[in-house]
VEXLUM-592588 format. One record per atom (N, C-alpha, C): residue in one letter; z, y, x. Coordinates in steps of 0.001 Angstrom, whole numbers, plus 500000, padded with zeros to 6 digits. Atoms other than C-alpha are relative to their C-alpha. Layout:
<drenros>
AZYX...
</drenros>
This chain:
<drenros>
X500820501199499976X499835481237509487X498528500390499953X501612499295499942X495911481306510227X499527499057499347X500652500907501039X493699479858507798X498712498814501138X500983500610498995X491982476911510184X499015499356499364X501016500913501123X489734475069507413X498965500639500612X501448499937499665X486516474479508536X499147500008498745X500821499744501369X483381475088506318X499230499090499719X500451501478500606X482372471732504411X498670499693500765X500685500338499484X479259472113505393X499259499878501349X500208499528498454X479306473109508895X500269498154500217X499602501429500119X481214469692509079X499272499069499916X500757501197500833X479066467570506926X498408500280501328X501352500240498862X475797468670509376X500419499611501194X500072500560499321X477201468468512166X500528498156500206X499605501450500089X478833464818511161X498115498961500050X501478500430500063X474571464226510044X499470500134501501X500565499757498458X473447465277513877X500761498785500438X499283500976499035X475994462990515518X499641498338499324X500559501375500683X474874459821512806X498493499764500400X501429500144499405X471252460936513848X500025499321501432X500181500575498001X472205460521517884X500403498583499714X499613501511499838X473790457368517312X499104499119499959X500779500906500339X471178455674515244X499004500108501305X501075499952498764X468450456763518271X500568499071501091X499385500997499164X471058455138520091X499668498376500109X500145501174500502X471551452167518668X498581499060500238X501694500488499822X467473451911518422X499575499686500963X499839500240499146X467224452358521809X500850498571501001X499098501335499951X469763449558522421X498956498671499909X500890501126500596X467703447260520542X498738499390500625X501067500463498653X464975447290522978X500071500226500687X499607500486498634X466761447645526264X500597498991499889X499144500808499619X468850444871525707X498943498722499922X501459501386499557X465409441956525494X499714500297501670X500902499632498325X464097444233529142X501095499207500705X499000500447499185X467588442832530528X499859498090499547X500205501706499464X466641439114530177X498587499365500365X500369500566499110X465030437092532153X498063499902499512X501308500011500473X461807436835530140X499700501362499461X499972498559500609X461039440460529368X498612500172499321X501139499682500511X458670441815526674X498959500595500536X500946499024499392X455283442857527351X500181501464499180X499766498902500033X454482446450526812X499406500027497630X500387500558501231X452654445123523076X501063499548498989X498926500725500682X455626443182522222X501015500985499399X499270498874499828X457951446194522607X499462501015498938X499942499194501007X455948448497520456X499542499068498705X499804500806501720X455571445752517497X501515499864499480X498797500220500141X459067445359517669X500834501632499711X499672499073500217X459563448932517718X499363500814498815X500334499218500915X457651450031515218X500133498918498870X498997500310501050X459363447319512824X501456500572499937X498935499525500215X462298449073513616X499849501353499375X500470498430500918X460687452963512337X499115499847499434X501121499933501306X457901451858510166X498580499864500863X501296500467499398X454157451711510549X499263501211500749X501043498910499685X453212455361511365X500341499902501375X500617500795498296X452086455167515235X501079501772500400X498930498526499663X453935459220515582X500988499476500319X498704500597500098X457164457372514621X500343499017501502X500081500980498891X456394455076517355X500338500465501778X499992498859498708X455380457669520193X501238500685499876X498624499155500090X458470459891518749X501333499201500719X498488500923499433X461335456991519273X499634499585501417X500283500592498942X459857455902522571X500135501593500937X499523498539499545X460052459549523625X501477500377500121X498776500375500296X463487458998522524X500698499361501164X499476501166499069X464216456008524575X499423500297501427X500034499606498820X462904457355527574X500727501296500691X499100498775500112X465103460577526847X501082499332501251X498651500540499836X467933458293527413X500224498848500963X500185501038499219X466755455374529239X498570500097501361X501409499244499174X464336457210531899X499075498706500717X500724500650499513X463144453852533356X498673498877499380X501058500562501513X461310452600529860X498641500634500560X501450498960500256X458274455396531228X499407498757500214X500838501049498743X457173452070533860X499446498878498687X500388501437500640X457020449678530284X498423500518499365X501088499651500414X454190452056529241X498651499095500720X501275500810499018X450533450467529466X498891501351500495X500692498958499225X448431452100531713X498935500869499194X501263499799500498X446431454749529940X498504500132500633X501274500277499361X442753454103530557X499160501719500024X500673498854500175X440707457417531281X498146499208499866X501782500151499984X436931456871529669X499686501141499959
</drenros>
Protein backbone atom coordinates (compact mmCIF):
# COMPACT_ATOMS: atom_id res chain seq x y z
CA UNK A 1 0.00 0.00 0.00
CA UNK A 2 1.40 3.65 -0.83
CA UNK A 3 0.91 6.25 1.60
CA UNK A 4 -1.35 8.86 -0.72
CA UNK A 5 -2.17 11.64 2.06
CA UNK A 6 -1.65 14.85 0.89
CA UNK A 7 0.10 17.59 3.01
CA UNK A 8 -2.61 19.73 5.01
CA UNK A 9 -1.21 22.50 3.95
CA UNK A 10 -0.44 22.08 0.41
CA UNK A 11 -4.31 21.48 0.39
CA UNK A 12 -5.46 24.25 2.57
CA UNK A 13 -3.39 26.91 0.01
CA UNK A 14 -4.19 25.64 -2.74
CA UNK A 15 -8.13 25.40 -1.57
CA UNK A 16 -7.16 29.61 -0.53
CA UNK A 17 -5.94 30.26 -4.42
CA UNK A 18 -9.03 28.65 -5.92
CA UNK A 19 -11.50 30.83 -3.12
CA UNK A 20 -9.24 33.83 -4.29
CA UNK A 21 -10.12 33.05 -8.28
CA UNK A 22 -13.61 32.66 -7.56
CA UNK A 23 -14.20 35.72 -5.50
CA UNK A 24 -12.35 37.87 -8.62
CA UNK A 25 -14.86 35.98 -10.32
CA UNK A 26 -17.75 36.57 -8.79
CA UNK A 27 -16.56 40.48 -8.62
CA UNK A 28 -16.20 40.53 -12.03
CA UNK A 29 -19.73 39.12 -12.48
CA UNK A 30 -21.08 41.87 -10.57
CA UNK A 31 -20.21 44.39 -13.07
CA UNK A 32 -20.63 42.56 -16.33
CA UNK A 33 -23.93 41.58 -15.62
CA UNK A 34 -25.46 45.82 -15.39
CA UNK A 35 -23.02 46.23 -19.14
CA UNK A 36 -25.60 43.43 -20.40
CA UNK A 37 -28.74 45.62 -19.94
CA UNK A 38 -30.15 47.82 -21.88
CA UNK A 39 -29.19 50.94 -19.93
CA UNK A 40 -25.49 50.41 -19.30
CA UNK A 41 -23.29 52.18 -16.71
CA UNK A 42 -21.16 54.98 -17.50
CA UNK A 43 -17.50 54.48 -17.11
CA UNK A 44 -17.95 56.69 -13.37
CA UNK A 45 -20.77 54.59 -12.38
CA UNK A 46 -18.77 51.36 -12.82
CA UNK A 47 -15.83 52.45 -10.80
CA UNK A 48 -18.15 53.79 -7.75
CA UNK A 49 -19.74 50.65 -7.83
CA UNK A 50 -16.57 48.94 -7.99
CA UNK A 51 -14.77 50.37 -5.58
CA UNK A 52 -17.81 49.73 -3.05
CA UNK A 53 -17.22 46.36 -3.84
CA UNK A 54 -12.96 46.53 -2.73
CA UNK A 55 -12.94 49.54 -0.59
CA UNK A 56 -11.79 53.10 -1.05
CA UNK A 57 -8.08 52.70 -2.02
CA UNK A 58 -8.02 53.79 -5.90
CA UNK A 59 -4.89 50.64 -6.35
CA UNK A 60 -7.70 48.27 -5.25
CA UNK A 61 -9.70 49.77 -7.92
CA UNK A 62 -7.03 49.79 -10.87
CA UNK A 63 -5.97 46.13 -9.44
CA UNK A 64 -9.70 44.45 -9.79
CA UNK A 65 -10.34 46.19 -13.08
CA UNK A 66 -7.04 44.72 -14.26
CA UNK A 67 -8.70 41.71 -13.06
CA UNK A 68 -11.84 42.05 -14.99
CA UNK A 69 -10.25 42.78 -18.06
CA UNK A 70 -7.97 39.60 -17.40
CA UNK A 71 -11.11 37.74 -17.82
CA UNK A 72 -13.51 39.85 -19.57
CA UNK A 73 -11.06 41.45 -22.35
CA UNK A 74 -13.85 43.73 -23.71
CA UNK A 75 -14.24 45.91 -20.22
CA UNK A 76 -10.62 47.77 -21.75
CA UNK A 77 -13.46 49.94 -24.29
CA UNK A 78 -15.50 50.95 -20.63
CA UNK A 79 -12.24 52.78 -19.74
CA UNK A 80 -12.47 56.76 -19.99
CA UNK A 81 -10.30 58.14 -22.34
CA UNK A 82 -7.05 59.11 -20.71
CA UNK A 83 -6.40 62.77 -21.38
CA UNK A 84 -2.61 63.53 -22.27
CA UNK A 85 -1.74 67.27 -20.73
Amino acid sequence: MSNSMKDPYVVLSDKQKEAARVRREIQALLIVIPLLEEDAPTWEELKTSLSNLVGPDPESIEHSMRDLELYFPFTKTLRAPETGV
